[in-house]
N, C-alpha and C positions, 0 to 999 in steps of 0.2 A: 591452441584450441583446448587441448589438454587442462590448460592452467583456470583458464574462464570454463570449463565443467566442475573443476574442484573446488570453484569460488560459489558458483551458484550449486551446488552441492552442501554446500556448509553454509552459506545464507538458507536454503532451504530446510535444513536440520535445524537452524538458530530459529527459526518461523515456527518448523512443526514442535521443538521443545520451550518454545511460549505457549503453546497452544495443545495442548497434549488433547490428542481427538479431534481437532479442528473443531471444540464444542464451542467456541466464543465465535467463529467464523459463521459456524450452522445457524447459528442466533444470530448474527448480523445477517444473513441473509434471508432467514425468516422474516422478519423486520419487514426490510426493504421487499423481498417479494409480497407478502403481503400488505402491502401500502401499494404498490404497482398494482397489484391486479382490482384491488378497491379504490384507484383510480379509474381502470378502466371502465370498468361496472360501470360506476356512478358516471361518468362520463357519456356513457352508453345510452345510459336514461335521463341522462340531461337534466340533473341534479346541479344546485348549486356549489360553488365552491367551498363555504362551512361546511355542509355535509360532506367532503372530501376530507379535510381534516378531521371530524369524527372517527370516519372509517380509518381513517390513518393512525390515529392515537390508539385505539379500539385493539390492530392490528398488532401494531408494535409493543404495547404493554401486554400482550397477547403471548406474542415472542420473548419477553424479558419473565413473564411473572408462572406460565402454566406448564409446569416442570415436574408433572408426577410422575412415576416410575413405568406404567404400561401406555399405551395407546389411546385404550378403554377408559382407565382415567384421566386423560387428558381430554379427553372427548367430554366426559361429564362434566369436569371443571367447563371448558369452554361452552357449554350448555347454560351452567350457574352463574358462568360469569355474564352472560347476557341477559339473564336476570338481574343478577346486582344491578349492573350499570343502567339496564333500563329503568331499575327501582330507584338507581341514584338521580338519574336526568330526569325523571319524573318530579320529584321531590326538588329539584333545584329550581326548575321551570314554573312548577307553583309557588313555589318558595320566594322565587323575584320578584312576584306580582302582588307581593307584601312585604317589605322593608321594615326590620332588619331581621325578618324571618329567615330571609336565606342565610346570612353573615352566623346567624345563629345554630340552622341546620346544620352548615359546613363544619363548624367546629364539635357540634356533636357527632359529623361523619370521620371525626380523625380521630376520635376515640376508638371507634368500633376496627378501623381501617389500621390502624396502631395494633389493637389487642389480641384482630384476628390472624397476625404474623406468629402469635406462637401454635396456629394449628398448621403450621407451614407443611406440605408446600402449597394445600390450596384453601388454604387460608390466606398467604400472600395473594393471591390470585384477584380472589375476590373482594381484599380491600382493596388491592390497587387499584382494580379495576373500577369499583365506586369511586374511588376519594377521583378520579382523574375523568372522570364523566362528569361529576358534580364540578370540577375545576372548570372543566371543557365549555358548561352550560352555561356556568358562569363569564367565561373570555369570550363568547358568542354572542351573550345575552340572550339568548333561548327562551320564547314563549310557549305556553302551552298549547297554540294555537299549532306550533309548526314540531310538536313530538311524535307526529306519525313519522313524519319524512326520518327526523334525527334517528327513532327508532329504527328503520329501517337501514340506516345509513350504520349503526352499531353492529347489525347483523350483520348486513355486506362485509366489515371489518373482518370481525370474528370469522365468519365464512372463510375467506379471504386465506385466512390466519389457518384453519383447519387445510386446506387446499394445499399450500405450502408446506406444512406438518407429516398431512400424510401420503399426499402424494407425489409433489416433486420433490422437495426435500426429507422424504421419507427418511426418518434414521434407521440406519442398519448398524445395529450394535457389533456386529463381525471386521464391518471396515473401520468402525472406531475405536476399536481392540488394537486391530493393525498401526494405527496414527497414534495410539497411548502408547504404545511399544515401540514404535518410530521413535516418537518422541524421547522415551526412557534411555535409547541407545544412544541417541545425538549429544546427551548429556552423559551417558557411558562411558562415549569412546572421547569425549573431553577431557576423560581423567585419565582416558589410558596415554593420549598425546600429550595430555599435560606432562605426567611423568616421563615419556619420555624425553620429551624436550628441557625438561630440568636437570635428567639424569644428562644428555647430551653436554648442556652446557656446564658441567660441572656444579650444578647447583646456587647459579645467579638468583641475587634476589628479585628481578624480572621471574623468572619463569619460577620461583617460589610460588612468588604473587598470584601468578597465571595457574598456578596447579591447586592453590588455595581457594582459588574463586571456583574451578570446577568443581569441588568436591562440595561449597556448599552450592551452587546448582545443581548437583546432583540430588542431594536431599531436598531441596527445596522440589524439585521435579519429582522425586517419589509421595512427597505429602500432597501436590498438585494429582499424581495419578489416584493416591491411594480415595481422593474427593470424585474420582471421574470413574473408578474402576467396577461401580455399584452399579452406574448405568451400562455397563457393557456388557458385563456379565453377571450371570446370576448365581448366588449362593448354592452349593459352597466354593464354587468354583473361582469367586471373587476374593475371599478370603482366602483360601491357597495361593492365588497370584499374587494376591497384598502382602503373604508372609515372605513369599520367596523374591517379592521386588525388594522386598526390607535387609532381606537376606546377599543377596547380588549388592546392596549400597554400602552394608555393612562388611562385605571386602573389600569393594573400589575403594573404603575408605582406609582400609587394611593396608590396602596397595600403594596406594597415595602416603602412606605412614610409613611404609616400609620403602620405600624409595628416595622418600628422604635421609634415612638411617643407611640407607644404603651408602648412598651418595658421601658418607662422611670414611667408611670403610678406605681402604685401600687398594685400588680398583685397578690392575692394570689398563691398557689401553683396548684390548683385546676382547677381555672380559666386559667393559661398559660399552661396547659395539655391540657383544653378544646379548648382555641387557636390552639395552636399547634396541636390539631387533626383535626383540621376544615383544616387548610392549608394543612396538608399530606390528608386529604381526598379530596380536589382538586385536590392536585396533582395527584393521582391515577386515575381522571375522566380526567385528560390531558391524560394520557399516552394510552391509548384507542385509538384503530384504528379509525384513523378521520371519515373514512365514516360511523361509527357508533355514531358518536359523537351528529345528532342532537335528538337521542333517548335520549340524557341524561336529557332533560326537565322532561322528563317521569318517571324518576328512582328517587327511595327513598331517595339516598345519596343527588340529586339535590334537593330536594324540605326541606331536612333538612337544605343545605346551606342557602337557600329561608327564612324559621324559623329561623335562627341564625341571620340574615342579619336582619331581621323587628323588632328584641328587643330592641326598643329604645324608649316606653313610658317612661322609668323613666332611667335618668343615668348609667351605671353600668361599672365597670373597662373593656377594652374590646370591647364595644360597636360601637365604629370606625370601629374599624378592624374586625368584623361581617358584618358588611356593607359592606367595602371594598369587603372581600372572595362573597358576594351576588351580588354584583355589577358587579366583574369582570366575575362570573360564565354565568349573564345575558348576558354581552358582548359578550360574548365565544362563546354561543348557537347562539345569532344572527346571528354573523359571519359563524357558520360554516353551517345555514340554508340559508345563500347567497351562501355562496360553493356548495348546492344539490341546486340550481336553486329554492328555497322559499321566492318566496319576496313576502308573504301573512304583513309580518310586516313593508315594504317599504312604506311608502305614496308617494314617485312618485321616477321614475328612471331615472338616473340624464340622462345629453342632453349631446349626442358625438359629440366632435369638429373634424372637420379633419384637421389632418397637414398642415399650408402654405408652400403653393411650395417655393423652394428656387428657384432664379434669378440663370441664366447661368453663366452670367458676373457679378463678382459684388466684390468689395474690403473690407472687410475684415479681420478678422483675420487667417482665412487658406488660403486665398489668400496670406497677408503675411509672412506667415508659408512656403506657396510654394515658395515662392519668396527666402525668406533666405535659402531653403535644397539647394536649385537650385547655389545658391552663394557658399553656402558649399561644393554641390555636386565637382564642379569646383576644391575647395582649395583641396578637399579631392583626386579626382585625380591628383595631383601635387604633395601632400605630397606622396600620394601612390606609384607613379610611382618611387622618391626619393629611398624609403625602398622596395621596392622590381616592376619591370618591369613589373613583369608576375602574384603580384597577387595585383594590385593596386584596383580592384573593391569591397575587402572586407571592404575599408577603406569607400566605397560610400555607401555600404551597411548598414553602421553604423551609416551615415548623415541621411540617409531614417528613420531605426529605431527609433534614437534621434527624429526626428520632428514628429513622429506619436502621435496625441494628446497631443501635449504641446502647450502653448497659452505665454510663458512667459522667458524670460531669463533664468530665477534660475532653472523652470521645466526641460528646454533645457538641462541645465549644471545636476542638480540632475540623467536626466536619462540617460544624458553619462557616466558619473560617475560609474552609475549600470551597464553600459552595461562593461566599462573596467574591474568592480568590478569581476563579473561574467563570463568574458573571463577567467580572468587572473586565476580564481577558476578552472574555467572547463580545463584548459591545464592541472592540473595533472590529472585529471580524464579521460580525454582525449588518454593522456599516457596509463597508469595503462590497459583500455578498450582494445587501439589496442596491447599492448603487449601481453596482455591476449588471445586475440582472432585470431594473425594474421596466416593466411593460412587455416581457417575455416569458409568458406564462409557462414556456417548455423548459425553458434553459433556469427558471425558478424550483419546479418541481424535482429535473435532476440534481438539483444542486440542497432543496429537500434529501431526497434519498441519500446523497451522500453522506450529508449531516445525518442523518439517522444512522445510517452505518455504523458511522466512526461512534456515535456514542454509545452504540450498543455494543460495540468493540473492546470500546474501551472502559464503560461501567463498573469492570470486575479488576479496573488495576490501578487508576485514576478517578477519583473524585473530579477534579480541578481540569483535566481535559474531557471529563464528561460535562462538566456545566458551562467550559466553553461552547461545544459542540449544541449542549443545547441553545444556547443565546443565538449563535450563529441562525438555529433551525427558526426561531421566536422571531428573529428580523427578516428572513425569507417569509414566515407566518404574513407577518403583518404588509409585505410589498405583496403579496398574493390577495391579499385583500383590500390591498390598494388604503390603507393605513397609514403607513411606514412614516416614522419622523422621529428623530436623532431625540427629541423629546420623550416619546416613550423610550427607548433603550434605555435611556439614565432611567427613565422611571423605574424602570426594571430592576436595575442596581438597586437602587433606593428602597422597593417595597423589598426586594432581597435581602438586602442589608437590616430591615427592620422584623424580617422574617427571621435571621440569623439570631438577633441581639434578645426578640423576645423565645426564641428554644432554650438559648443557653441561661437568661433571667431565670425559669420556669425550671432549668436542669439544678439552678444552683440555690433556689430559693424551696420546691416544692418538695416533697422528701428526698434531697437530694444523696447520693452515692458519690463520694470521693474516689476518685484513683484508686488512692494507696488504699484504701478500704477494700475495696474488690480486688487489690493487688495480692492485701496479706490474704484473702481467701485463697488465691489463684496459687499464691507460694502452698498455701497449708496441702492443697493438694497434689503440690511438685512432692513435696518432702513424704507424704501417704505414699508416692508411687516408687519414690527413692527407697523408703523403707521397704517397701514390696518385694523390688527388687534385688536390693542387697541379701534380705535374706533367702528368695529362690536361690541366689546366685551361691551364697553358703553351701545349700541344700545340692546344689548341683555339682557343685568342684569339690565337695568332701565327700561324691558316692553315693550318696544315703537316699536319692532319687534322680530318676531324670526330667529335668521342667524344661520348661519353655520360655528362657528367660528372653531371647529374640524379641517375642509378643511384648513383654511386660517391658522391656526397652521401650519399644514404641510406645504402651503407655506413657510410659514418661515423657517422651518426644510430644503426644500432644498433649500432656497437660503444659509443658515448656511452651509450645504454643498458643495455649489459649492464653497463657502469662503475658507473653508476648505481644498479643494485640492489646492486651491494658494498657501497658506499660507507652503504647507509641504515642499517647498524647505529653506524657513527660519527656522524651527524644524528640518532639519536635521542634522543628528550630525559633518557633513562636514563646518556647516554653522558656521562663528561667533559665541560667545558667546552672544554678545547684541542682534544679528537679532534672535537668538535662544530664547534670555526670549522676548525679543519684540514679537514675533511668538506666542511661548508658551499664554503670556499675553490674545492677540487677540483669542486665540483659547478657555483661560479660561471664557471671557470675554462672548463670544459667546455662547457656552453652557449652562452658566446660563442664558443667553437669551431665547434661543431656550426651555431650561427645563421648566421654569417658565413657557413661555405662553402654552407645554404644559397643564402645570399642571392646567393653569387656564380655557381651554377649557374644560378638565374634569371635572371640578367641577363647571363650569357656568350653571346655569339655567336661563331660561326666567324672569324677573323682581325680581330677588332676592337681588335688591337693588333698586326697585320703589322707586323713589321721595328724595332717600337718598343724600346730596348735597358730603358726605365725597367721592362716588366714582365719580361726578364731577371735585371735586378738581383733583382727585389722578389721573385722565387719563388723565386732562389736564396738568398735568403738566410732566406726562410722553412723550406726543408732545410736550411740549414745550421742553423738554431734548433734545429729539430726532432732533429736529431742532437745536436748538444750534451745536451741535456733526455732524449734516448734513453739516453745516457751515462751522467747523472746518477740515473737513476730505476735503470739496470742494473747502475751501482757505487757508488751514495749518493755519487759525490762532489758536493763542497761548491768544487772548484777551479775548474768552466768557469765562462766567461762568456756571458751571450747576448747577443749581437750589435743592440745598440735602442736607438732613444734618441727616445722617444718624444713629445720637447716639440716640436719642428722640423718646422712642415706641410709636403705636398707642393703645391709649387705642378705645375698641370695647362696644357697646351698648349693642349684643345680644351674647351670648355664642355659639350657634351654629358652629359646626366645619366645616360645609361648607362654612359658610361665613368668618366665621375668615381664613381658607386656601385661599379661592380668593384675598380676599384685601392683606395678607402677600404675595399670591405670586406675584401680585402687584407692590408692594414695591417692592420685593427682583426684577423683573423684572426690576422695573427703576435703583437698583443698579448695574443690570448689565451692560447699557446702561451708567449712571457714570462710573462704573470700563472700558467700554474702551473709554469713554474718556479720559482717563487719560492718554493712547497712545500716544494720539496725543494733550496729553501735554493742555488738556483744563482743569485747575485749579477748584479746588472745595472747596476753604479755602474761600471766600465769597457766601453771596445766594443771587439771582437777582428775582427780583419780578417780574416775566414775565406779559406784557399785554397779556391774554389770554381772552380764549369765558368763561361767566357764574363763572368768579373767585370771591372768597368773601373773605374777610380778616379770619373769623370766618370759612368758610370750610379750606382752605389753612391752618390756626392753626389746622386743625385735620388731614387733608391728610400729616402735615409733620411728624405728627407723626406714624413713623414706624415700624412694629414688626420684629426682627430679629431672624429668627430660625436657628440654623445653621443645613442646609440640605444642602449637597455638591449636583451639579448637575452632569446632567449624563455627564461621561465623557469616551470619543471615541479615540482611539488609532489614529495614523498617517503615521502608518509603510507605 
């Protein structure tokens, strides 16, 4: 019995760290309740079945799109948005009773519906909610004669929708605090089992593997909370939790470092038992209901980690990684005495900025995002009308979805791609659904709802299983309406397929943005934050202030992010070979960027390199890297050289394993900053003596010398 509690105990930690807050669950159940009780309404008043699916689209774009930060403005947006949509179904319904006025309005509705995404978030709102009224009136054929009922049938939705929002699935930011920090722990205490299980097994490349994958779920989990942590709580109190979750990863990853190094030591048998219980007894004080968590200061087990962690008067095998487990435990408690509102250990709480407005008018990249759906829109009714007269608006519907947050050619092509991918999946499923269910208006409806679920589940992590999902939902559509035939599905494909081919014409023809274009942007401001940072981090280990290099890490963490999503159209497996290791390269390249200066902000202290000239050299010369590589990315040359010479260790003065891990990562830092030069083809077979600040021939001899550990960085999926 025992065994089956710790299995559904750890499936339900792998659940709630997908899902940090249960905010993708809340939303799929928004969805689904509000389509249920806008069933029953309509039902009630003996409403036709079209206007069921009104109130149902109404409802669920409702759920997916009006996402403002209070209540009050959620309430206003769903007020405007049944404006829009009435204003849209208005216009469509007149629209059709003149040929090819409507074809013509739609595509000038994707302009507007494209360009109001950058007054996000309700700005999404209210395009969505037009561009998919005007679709709706169209798949209906909606005359002016029958827009009282339709109108009415939009409101029920939205109602519907409001109903669900704020009174049964009311959100309470306190319990979704609780499930983000659930979540944070389940992905915690995987690194503390990880490591233990490696330290166990002598350091097998299985449980390497296994403790590699937790550490980047982990961080992949704190950049998920740091996107959820705004809604739960409010300034400043969100930004304290966001520095000290940054802070708590950036030991786990400490611990996961040092457990490796550990592992190579000379351990007796005694001693990695004593390890190894130190780790499972953290892990144990992780798996604790958070809101009990900041009592753990208090408890015996914590203050032994406290004793294990301070035995370092005199060497001893071990001794790291005690620290480490004490270190990260501090962290821990910090953090989750930010979460009960404890900022008795804050010395001041940081200053909230408020968002600048965006301009009304103003060019661009969603402006020309809007401009090319708009061009698309066009192609796509022209190719549509070709393959089928009467359903040529599913092919527009598809320009719309392609341009929804994409900034890029490749992005453009990659998510039509998915979107064909995932049509073409969902027509057998599609099938199979309405075969199964046809002449069973109940067992059709649940079987609706489900599909709604799963794709509003899944929206945020798959393309290609939301547009099955939706195909699935289009073929129950049409046996509900007593339609259904194997003929439209493929039509469906088909106007999709030509909905896809004219986005990406219109991405790669109209002012179109390359990849690598928006890539060398996205670098220029990796390399701003690198430089940022390198020199706080000067300022900080030689004394002369104390900064916050923590923070200015995570800058760089999401500029390495936003890099990241450019980049996934050349990693896809659609893509070239060469654009695929080029891609690959810039993504390996990056990561040990991004890891390093991690690792160096966790282990920086105040003047822990006073007066030393060796970490002079070594940060000037990592700017001066960094400039050369700036150069190169901003005029393709092929002439500099970077400054490395990577074979020659640095021998160290003092033994301390704090400082010997800074200056190494360091180093391995500027390696990475070499490794993607080399991209872009900036040669590193000669070394160029940079005129730099404060260089001396005598430090430069010691900063070239490097130490090479091989510690792979954390590395992040790109599905």
């Amino acid at each position: 019995m025992d065994r089956f509690a710790r299995m559904w105990d750890r499936l339900r930690d792998r659940l709630v760290a997908a899902d940090p807050g249960l905010i993708r669950l809340r939303l799929a159940g928004l969805a689904v309740g509000g389509i249920g009780i806008s069933i029953l309404v309509i039902a009630g008043l003996g409403r036709p079945i079209p206007t069921i699916m009104v109130a149902g689209i109404a409802a669920m774009q409702a759920a997916f799109n009006v996402n403002d930060r209070t209540p009050g403005k959620q309430a206003v947006t769903l007020v405007l948005a049944f404006c829009s949509g009435a204003l849209s179904m208005t216009v469509a319904a007149f629209g059709s009773t003149a040929p090819p006025l409507d074809s013509i309005l739609f595509v000038v509705l994707i302009f507007f519906a494209v360009y109001a995404q950058r007054f996000a978030p309700r700005g999404n709102a209210l395009g969505a909610l037009a561009f998919f009224m005007f679709f709706f009136a169209m798949f209906l054929q909606l005359k002016p004669a029958q827009l009282p009922t339709f109108l009415e049938s939009l409101a029920i939705g939205l109602a519907a929708n409001a109903v669900m929002r704020f009174v049964i699935l009311r959100r309470r930011p306190e319990r979704e605090l609780v499930r983000v920090r659930r979540a944070f722990r389940a992905r915690l205490a995987a690194v503390a089992r990880g490591a233990a299980a490696y330290l166990a097994s002598g350091g097998s490349d299985r449980r390497r593997a296994q403790l590699l994958r937790a550490d980047s779920r982990l961080h992949e989990a704190v950049l998920m909370i740091e996107d959820a942590i705004e809604d739960v709580l409010e300034p400043p109190s969100s930004e304290l939790l966001r520095r000290r979750a940054i802070e708590v990863e950036l030991a786990a990853q400490w611990l996961s470092l040092t457990t490796r190094r550990t592992n190579m030591e000379k351990l007796s048998d005694e001693t990695r038992d004593e390890l190894v219980g130190n780790l499972l007894r953290f892990e144990s004080l992780i798996e604790n209901d958070p809101r009990a968590l900041p009592v753990i200061s208090d408890t015996e087990e914590f203050s032994k980690l406290l004793v294990a962690g301070s035995r370092l008067d005199k060497k001893s095998p071990g001794d790291d990684l005690r620290r480490a487990i004490a270190e990260l435990a501090l962290a821990d408690v910090n953090a989750q005495r930010i979460a009960q509102n404890d900022y008795s250990a804050e010395a001041e709480l940081p200053a909230h900025e408020e968002p600048e407005r965006k301009k009304i008018f103003a060019y661009d990249n969603r402006t020309r995002s809007a401009i090319q759906a708009t061009i698309a829109g066009g192609l796509a009714v022209l190719g549509g009308e070709l393959v089928s007269h009467a359903r040529w608006y599913w092919a527009v519907l598809t320009v719309f979805v392609v341009f929804l947050n994409t900034n890029t050619t490749g992005a453009t092509f990659v998510k039509g791609f998915r979107r064909v991918t995932g049509t073409m999946v969902g027509i057998f499923g599609g099938m199979l659904l309405a075969l199964l269910v046809t002449g069973d208006t109940t067992a059709t409806l649940v079987l609706l709802l489900v599909c709604v679920f799963c794709l509003v589940y899944t929206a945020r992590v798959s393309q290609v299983v939301m547009s099955f999902f939706i195909t699935c939902m289009l073929g129950l559509l049409y046996s509900l309406l007593g339609t259904f035939t194997f003929e439209v599905l493929w039509l469906r494909v088909a106007e999709t397929a030509v909905g896809a081919v004219a986005g990406i014409l219109a991405a790669m023809a109209v002012l179109p943005v390359r990849t690598r274009t928006v890539l060398r942007s996205d670098l220029d401001a990796v390399l701003d934050d690198v430089t940022a940072f390198v020199e706080q981090v000067e300022v900080l280990l030689s004394g002369r202030e104390n900064v916050n290099v923590i923070e200015l890490s995570r800058e760089l963490d999401r500029s390495v992010e936003k890099a990241r999503t450019t980049i996934e159209p050349l990693t896809h497996p659609m893509s070239l070979s060469s654009r695929r290791d080029y891609g690959s390269y810039v993504l390996t390249a990056l990561d040990r960027i991004s890891f390093r200066a991690r690792h160096v902000a966790a282990r920086a202290e105040p003047g822990m390199f006073a007066g030393q000239e060796r970490l002079e050299a070594l940060t000037d010369r990592i700017i001066h890297n960094v400039e050369v590589l700036r150069e190169a990315i901003g005029e393709g040359s092929t002439q500099q050289k970077l400054d490395r010479d990577t074979e020659t260790p640095l021998t160290h003065d003092s033994d301390d394993a704090r400082q010997r891990s800074v200056l190494t990562s360091l180093g391995r830092l500027d390696e990475g900053i070499v490794a993607l030069g080399r991209v872009f083809e900036v040669p590193t077979t000669e070394s160029v003596q940079p005129n730099v600040r404060r260089r001396t021939e005598s430090s430069q001899a010691v900063a070239d010398r490097v130490t090479s550990i091989s510690e792979e960085p954390v590395r992040r999926s790109t599905q």
